[in-house]
C-alpha positions in Angstrom: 12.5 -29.4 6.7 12.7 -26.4 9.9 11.4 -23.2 9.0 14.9 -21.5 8.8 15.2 -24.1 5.7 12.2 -23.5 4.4 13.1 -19.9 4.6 16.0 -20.4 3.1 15.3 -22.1 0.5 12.4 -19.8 -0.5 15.0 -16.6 -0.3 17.4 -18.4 -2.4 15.2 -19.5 -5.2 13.7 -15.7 -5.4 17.2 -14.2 -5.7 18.5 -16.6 -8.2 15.2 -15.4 -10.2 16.0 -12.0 -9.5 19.4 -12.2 -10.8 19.2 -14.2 -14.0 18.2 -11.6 -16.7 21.2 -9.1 -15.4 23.6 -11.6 -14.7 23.7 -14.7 -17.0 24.0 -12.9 -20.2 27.1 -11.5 -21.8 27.7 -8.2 -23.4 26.6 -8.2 -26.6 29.0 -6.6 -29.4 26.2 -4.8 -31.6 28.6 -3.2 -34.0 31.4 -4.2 -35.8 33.1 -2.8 -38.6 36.6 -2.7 -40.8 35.6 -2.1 -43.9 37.7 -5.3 -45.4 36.3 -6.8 -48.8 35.2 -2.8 -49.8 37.0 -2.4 -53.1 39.6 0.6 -52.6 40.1 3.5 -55.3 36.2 4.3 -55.0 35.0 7.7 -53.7 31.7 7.0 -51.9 28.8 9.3 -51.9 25.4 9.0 -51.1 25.2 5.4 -50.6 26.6 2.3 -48.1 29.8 1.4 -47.1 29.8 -1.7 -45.2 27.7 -1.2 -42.1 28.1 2.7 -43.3 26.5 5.5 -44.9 27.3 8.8 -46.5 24.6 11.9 -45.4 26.9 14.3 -46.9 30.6 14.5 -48.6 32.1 11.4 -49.6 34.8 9.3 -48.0 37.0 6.9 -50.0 38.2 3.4 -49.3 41.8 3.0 -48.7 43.5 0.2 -50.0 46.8 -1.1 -51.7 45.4 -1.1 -55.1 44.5 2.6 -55.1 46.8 4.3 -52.0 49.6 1.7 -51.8 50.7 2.0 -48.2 48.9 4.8 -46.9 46.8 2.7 -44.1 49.9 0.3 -43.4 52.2 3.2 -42.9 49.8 4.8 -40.6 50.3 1.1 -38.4 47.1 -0.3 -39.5 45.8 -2.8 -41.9 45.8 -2.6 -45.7 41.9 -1.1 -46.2 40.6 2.0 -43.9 38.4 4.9 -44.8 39.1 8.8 -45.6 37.1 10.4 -44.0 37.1 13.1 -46.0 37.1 12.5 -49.4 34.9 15.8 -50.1 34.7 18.3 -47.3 31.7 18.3 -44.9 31.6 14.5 -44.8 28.6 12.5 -42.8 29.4 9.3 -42.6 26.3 7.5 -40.1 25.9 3.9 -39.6 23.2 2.4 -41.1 21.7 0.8 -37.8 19.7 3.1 -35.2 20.9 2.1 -30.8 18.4 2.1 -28.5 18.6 3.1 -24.8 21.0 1.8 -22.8 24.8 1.9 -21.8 27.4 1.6 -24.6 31.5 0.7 -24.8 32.7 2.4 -28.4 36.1 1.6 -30.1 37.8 2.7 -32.8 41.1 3.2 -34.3 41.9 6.6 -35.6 44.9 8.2 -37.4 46.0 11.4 -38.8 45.5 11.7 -42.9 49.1 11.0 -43.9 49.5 14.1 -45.9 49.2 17.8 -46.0 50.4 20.1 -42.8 47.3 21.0 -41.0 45.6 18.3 -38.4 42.1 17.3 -39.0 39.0 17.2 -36.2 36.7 14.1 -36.5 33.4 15.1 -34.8 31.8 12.3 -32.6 28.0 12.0 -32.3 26.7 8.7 -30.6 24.3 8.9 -27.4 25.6 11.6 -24.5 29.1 12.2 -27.1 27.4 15.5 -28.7 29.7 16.7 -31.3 33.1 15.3 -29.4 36.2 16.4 -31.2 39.6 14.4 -31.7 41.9 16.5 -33.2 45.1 14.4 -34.9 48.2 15.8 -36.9 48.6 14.8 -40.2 51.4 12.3 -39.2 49.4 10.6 -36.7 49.4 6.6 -36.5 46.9 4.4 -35.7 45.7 4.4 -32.3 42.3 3.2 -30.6 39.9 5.3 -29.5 37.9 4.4 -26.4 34.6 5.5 -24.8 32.9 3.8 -22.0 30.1 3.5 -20.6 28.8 6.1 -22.9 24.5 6.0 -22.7 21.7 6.7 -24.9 18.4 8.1 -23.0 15.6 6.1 -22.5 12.7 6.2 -25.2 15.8 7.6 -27.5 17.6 5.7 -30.4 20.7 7.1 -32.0 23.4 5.7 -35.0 26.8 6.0 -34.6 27.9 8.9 -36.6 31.4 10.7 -37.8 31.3 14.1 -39.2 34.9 15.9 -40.6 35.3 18.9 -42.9 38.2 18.0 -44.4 40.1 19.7 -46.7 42.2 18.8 -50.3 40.1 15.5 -49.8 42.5 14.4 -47.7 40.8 13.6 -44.0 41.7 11.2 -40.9 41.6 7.5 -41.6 38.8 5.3 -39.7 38.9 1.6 -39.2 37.9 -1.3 -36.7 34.6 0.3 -35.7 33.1 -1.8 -32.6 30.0 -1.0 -30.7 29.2 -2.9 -27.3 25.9 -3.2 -25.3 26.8 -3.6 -21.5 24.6 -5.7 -19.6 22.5 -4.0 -17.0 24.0 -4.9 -13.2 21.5 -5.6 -10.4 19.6 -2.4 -9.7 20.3 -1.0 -6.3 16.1 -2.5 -5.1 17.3 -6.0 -5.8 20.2 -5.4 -3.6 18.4 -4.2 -1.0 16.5 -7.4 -0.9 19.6 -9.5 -0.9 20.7 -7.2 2.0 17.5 -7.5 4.1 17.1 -11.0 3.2 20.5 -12.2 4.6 19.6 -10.2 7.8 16.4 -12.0 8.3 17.9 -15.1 7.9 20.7 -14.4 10.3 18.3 -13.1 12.7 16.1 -16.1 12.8 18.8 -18.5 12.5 20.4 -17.0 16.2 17.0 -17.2 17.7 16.8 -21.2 16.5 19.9 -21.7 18.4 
């Protein structure tokens, strides 16, 4: 074997090396939540709800047995979650998310009755107290953060806060948390960069 080979062959195995741990894995979905199975009619307080729990207020689970229609009419399935089933309502997920990038999503409607819209307060990483403000008429629709981080040396749950008012609050379902893979940081592509150089280099003098 020539020493452009040999070369070669060295440069290739060290960048294949390089690359596994950012590149061969998938992203990994590290939250997911629709609240299905959680007996409706209940208000919750103070303790879990699925993958859920309350710090303050209450919420209530949403289903046909209890609120016949409400979170089909809204274009969703047949259980969400009230946000605000007593005013000032924490609602926190139970797991802690430790440094890294993050894709969040989430459908959200309005609360289907009274006049006045309701603000769901979003707290999750860099989303410090982000407000989504829907009318009570509001359907279903999904909300989308990407690429949303959470500091190194922090962790941080996923967590809702609404006032609500009348008990009535938006509705929350089909919570999903996903953990982006890390892409090749910008020193391993400089050694891809320099290496194919080299190579090229040597290869024209070899000719």
């Amino acid at each position: 074997m020539s020493s452009v080979r040999k070369a070669l062959f060295v440069w290739l195995t060290v960048t294949v090396w390089m690359f596994t741990p950012s590149v061969g894995a998938a992203d990994t979905v590290v939250l997911t939540e629709n609240f299905e199975g959680i007996a409706g009619g209940t208000y919750f307080t103070g303790t879990t709800v699925g993958q859920f729990k309350l710090e303050s207020g209450a919420v209530e689970v949403l289903a046909m047995n209890n609120e016949a229609g409400r979170c089909t009419g809204a274009g969703g399935s047949p259980t969400c979650i009230n946000l605000a089933a007593l005013p000032n309502t924490t609602f926190v997920s139970t797991a802690a998310f430790g440094p890294g990038t993050y894709n969040l999503f989430f459908d959200l409607a309005g609360s289907q009755q009274g006049q006045n819209p309701e603000s769901t307060n979003l707290f999750f990483g860099d989303l410090v107290n982000f407000p989504i403000s829907l009318a009570p008429s509001a359907g279903f629709s999904t909300q989308s953060f990407l690429g949303v981080t959470v500091a190194p040396g922090m962790s941080t749950p996923l967590t809702f806060f609404e006032s609500g008012v009348n008990g009535s609050g938006n509705l929350l379902d089909n919570v999903r948390l996903v953990k982006v893979d890390a892409v090749p940081e910008p020193a391993t592509m400089t050694f891809v960069l320099i290496g194919l150089a080299g190579l090229g280099v040597a290869m024209r003098k070899r000719q």
